[in-house]
C-alpha positions in Angstrom: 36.6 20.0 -38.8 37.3 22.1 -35.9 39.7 20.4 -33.0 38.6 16.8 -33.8 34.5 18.4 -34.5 32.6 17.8 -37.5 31.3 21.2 -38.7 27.7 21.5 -40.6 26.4 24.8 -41.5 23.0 24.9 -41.4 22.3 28.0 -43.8 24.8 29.2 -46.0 23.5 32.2 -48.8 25.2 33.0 -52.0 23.3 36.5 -52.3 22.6 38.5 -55.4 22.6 41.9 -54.3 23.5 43.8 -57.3 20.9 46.5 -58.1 20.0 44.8 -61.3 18.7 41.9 -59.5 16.0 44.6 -57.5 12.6 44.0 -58.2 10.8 46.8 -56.3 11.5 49.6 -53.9 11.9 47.2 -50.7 15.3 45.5 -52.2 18.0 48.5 -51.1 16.7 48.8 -47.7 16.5 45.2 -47.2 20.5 44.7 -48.7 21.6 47.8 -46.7 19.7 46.3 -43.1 22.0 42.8 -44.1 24.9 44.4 -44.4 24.4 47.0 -41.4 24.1 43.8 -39.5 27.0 42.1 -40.8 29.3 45.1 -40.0 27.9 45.9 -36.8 28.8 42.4 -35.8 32.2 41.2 -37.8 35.4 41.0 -36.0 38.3 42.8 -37.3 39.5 41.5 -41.0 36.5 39.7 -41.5 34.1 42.3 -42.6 33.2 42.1 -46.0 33.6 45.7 -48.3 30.6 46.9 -50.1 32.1 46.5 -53.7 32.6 42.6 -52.3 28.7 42.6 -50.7 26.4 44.5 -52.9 26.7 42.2 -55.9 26.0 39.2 -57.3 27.9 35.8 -55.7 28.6 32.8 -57.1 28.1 30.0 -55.7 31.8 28.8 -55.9 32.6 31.7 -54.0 30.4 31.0 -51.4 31.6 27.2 -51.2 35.0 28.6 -51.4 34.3 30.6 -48.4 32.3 28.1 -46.6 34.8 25.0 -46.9 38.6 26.6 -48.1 38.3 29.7 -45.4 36.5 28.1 -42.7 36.7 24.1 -41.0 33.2 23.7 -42.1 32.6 20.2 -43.9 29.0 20.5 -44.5 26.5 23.2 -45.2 23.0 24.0 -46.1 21.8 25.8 -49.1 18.8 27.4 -49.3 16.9 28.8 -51.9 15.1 31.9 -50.6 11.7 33.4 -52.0 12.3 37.0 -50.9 10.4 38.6 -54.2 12.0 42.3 -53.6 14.6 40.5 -55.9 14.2 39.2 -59.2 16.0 35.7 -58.4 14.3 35.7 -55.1 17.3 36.7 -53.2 19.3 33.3 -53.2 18.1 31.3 -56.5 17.0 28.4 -57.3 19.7 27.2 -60.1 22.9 27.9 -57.8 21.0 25.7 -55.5 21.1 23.5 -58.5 24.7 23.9 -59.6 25.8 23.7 -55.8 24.2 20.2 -55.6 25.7 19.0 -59.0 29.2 20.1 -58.2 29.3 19.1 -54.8 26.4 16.4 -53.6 28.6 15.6 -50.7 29.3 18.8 -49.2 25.5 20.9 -50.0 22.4 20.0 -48.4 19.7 22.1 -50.0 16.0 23.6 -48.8 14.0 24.6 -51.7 11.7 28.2 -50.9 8.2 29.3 -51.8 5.9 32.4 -51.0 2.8 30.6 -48.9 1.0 34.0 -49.7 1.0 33.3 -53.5 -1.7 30.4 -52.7 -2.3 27.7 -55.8 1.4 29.1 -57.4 3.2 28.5 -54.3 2.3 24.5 -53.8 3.1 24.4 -58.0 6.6 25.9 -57.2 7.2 23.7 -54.4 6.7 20.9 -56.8 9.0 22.3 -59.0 11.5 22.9 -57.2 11.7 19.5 -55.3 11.3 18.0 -58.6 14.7 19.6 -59.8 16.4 19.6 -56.4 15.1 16.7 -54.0 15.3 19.1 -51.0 15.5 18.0 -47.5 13.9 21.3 -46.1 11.2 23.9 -47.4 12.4 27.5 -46.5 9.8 30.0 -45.8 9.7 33.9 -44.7 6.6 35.4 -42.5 6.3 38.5 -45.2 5.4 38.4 -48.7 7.0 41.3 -50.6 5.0 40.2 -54.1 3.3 43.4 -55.0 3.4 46.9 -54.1 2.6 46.2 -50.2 5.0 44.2 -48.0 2.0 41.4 -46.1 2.1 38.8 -43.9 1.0 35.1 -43.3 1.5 33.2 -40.2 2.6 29.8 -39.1 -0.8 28.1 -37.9 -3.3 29.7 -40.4 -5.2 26.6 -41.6 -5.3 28.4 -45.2 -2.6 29.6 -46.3 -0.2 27.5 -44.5 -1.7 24.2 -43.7 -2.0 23.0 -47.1 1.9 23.7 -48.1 3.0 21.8 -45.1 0.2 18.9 -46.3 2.1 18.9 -49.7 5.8 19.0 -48.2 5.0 16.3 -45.9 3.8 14.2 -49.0 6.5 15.3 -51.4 8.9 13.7 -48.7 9.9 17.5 -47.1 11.5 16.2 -43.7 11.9 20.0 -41.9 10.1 23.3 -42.8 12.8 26.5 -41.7 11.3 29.6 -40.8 13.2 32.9 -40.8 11.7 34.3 -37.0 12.6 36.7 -34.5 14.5 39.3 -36.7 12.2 41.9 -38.7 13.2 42.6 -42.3 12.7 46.3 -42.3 9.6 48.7 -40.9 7.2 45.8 -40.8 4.5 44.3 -38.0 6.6 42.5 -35.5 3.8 40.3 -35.3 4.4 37.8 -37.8 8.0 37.6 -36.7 6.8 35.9 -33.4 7.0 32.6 -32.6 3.8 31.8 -31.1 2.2 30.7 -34.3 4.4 27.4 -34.5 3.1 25.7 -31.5 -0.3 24.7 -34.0 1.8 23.9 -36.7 4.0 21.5 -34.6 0.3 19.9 -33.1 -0.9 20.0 -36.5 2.1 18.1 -38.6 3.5 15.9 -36.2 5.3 14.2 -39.1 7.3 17.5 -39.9 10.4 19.5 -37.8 10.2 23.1 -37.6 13.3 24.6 -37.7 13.2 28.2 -35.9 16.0 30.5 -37.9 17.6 33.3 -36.0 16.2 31.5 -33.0 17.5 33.5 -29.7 17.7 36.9 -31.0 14.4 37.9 -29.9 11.2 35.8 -27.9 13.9 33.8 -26.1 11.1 32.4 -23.3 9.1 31.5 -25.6 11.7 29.9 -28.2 13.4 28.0 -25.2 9.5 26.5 -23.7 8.9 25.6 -27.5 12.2 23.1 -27.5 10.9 22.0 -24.0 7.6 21.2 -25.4 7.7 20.0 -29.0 9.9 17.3 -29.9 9.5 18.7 -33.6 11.1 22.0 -32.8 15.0 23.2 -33.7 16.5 26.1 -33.1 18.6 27.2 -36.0 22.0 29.6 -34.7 22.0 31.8 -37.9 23.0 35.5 -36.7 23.0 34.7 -33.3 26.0 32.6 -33.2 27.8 35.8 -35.0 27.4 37.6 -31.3 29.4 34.6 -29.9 32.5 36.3 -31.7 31.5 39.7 -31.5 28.9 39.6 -28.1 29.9 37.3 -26.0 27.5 38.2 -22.8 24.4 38.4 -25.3 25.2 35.2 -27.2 25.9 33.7 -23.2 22.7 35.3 -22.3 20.6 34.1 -25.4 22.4 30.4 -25.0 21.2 30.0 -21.5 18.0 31.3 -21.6 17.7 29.0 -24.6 18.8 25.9 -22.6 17.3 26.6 -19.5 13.7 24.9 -19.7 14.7 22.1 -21.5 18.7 21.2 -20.3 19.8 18.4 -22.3 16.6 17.9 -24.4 17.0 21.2 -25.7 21.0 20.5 -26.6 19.7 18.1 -28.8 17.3 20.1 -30.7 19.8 23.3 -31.4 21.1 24.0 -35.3 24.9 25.8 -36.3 24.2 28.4 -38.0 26.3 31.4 -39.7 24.8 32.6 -42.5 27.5 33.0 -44.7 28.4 34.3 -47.1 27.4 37.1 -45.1 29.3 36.6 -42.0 32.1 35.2 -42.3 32.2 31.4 -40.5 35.7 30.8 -39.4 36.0 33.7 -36.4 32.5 32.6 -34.9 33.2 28.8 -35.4 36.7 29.6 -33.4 34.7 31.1 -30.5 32.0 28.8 -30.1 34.2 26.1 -29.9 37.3 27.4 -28.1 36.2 29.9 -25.8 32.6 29.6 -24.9 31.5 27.8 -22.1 28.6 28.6 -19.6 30.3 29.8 -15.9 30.0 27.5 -13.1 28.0 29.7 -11.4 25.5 30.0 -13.9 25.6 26.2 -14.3 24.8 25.7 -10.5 22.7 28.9 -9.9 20.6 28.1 -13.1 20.9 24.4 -13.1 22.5 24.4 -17.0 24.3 21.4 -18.3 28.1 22.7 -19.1 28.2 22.8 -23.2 31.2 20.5 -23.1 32.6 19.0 -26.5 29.9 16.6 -26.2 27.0 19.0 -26.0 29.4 21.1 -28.8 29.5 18.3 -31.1 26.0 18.1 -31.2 24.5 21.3 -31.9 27.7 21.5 -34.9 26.5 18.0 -36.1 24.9 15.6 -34.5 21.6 17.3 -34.2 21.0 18.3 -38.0 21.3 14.3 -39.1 18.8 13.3 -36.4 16.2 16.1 -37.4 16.8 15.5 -41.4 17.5 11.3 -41.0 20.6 12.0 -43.1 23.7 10.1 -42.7 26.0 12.9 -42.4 29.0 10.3 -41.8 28.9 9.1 -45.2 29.0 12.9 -46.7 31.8 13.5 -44.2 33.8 10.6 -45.1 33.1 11.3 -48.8 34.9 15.1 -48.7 38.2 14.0 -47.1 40.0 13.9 -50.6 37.8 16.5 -52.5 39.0 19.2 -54.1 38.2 21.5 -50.7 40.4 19.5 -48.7 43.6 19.1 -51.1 43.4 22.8 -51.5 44.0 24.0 -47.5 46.3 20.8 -46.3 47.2 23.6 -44.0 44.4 24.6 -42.5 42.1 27.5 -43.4 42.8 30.3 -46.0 42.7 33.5 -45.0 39.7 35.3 -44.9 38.1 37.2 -48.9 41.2 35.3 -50.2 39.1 33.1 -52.1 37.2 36.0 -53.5 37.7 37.2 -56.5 36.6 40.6 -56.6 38.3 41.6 -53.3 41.5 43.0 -55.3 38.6 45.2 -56.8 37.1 46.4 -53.8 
């Protein structure tokens, strides 16, 4: 909790980078593009080393990071199926161990390849067999094989009948990783034109649009004016709040423009750690960012005031999901998180163990 606000995170990674985890020649540029990214972006002291990044983390050290260096209460675990990597990027079982150890404090998405066809809707029973998943988490590239392919959102074969099955197998919101291209591939399945069908199509399901405002911001922003089913997930583009400030201003209000309030309520947290650190872009969003009265009456924008704040770090996630986040909340004020920083955050790569290493 951050100045009397509820914190959920909704995507949190515990990466396995190490090269023993590589399952083909697209894994080390994909881990080096990550971690350009993350240093490109990360405020002073909270960039992580290479020795602490290209490895394999646990998920303690990610939940460490999350909820003993940051005032995050809640986050969102999700299992990734990025296939350059043995485990798939972000496995399965620490999804597993993170929601044994802590049910209170991890909300999980499970993740299949669409592109794998019969395999894919067997996995996805699988995995919501062993993990009871709010979310399905999904990528617009398919790196099984020698050649990196894509899928889109509204293609009535290979994605219709995965969002059939999630719908039936209780799946409340389907994530999709948009906007930002992983690596020298076709921009074209990044876009987000192809999730207007799907939202026609699945009326019953909420798309969640990840990285949503670092590229296609008119057409993210009319999509939360349109679709009730929509959300906009902050992961990467909330990092530019602390590092950015006019292009995470610029992405916010072109974001909220269309849509005002509506779109407030449809709006995701999002840091993405363990790859950027969460306390320096939670600090900013919160404390210092605010859309300037002349923008609010030259634009006609609502002001983000704690309110509107509140929401997109809380509120919105339990409306989209039905959970009750109150009862999670409630449930991690005497956990082992909260007797360990009675003061407040710890500093940042404390909890890490490797860092004296690094």
């Amino acid at each position: 909790m951050i100045d009397g606000l509820p914190v959920l995170d909704a995507v949190v990674h515990a990466y396995n980078m190490d090269a023993a985890n590589y399952a083909n020649r697209f894994a080390a540029p994909l881990c080096d593009l990550v971690y350009g990214s993350v240093v490109a972006t990360a405020r002073h002291g909270y960039a992580p080393t290479r020795a602490q990044f290209y490895r394999d983390w646990s998920i303690q050290e990610a939940a460490e990071q999350v909820f003993l260096e940051s005032d995050t209460d809640l986050a969102v675990y999700h299992v990734l199926p990025i296939f350059s990597f043995k485990d798939g990027l972000c496995s399965l079982d620490k999804a597993i161990e993170a929601q044994a150890r802590w049910p209170n404090r991890f909300i999980t998405y499970c993740g299949v390849d669409p592109m794998t066809g019969k395999a894919a809707l067997d996995e996805l029973e699988r995995q919501v067999e062993l993990l009871h998943p709010v979310g399905l988490k999904l990528y617009p590239n398919s790196w099984v094989g020698s050649e990196i392919r894509g899928w889109k959102m509204d293609d009535p074969e290979i994605a219709f009948p995965l969002f059939e099955r999630a719908e039936k197998l209780g799946i409340k919101v389907v994530a999709v990783h948009k906007a930002l291209p992983l690596g020298p591939v076709p921009m074209e399945h990044y876009k987000v034109d192809d999730i207007d069908r799907a939202c026609m199509a699945f009326p019953g399901l909420n798309f969640e649009i990840v990285h949503g405002g670092m590229a296609f911001l008119e057409e993210t922003a009319w999509q939360l004016a349109r679709f009730d089913n929509v959300y906009v997930n902050l992961e990467i583009t909330s990092a530019l709040a602390a590092s950015r400030p006019a292009a995470f201003l610029h992405a916010m209000a072109a974001l909220i423009g269309p849509g005002g309030q509506h779109a407030i309520e449809r709006i995701l947290w999002g840091t993405g750690a363990m790859a950027f650190h969460p306390q320096p872009l939670l600090e900013t969003f919160v404390r210092e960012f605010a859309f300037p009265e002349a923008l609010i009456e030259g634009a006609g924008l609502p002001q983000l005031d704690l309110a509107a704040k509140r929401a997109i770090l809380f509120d919105n996630y339990g409306r989209m999901t039905g959970l009750d986040l109150e009862v999670r909340l409630l449930a991690t004020r005497d956990d082992e998180f909260a007797r360990r920083r009675p003061a407040g955050p710890l500093a940042p790569f404390s909890t890490v163990q490797e860092v004296s290493n690094a």
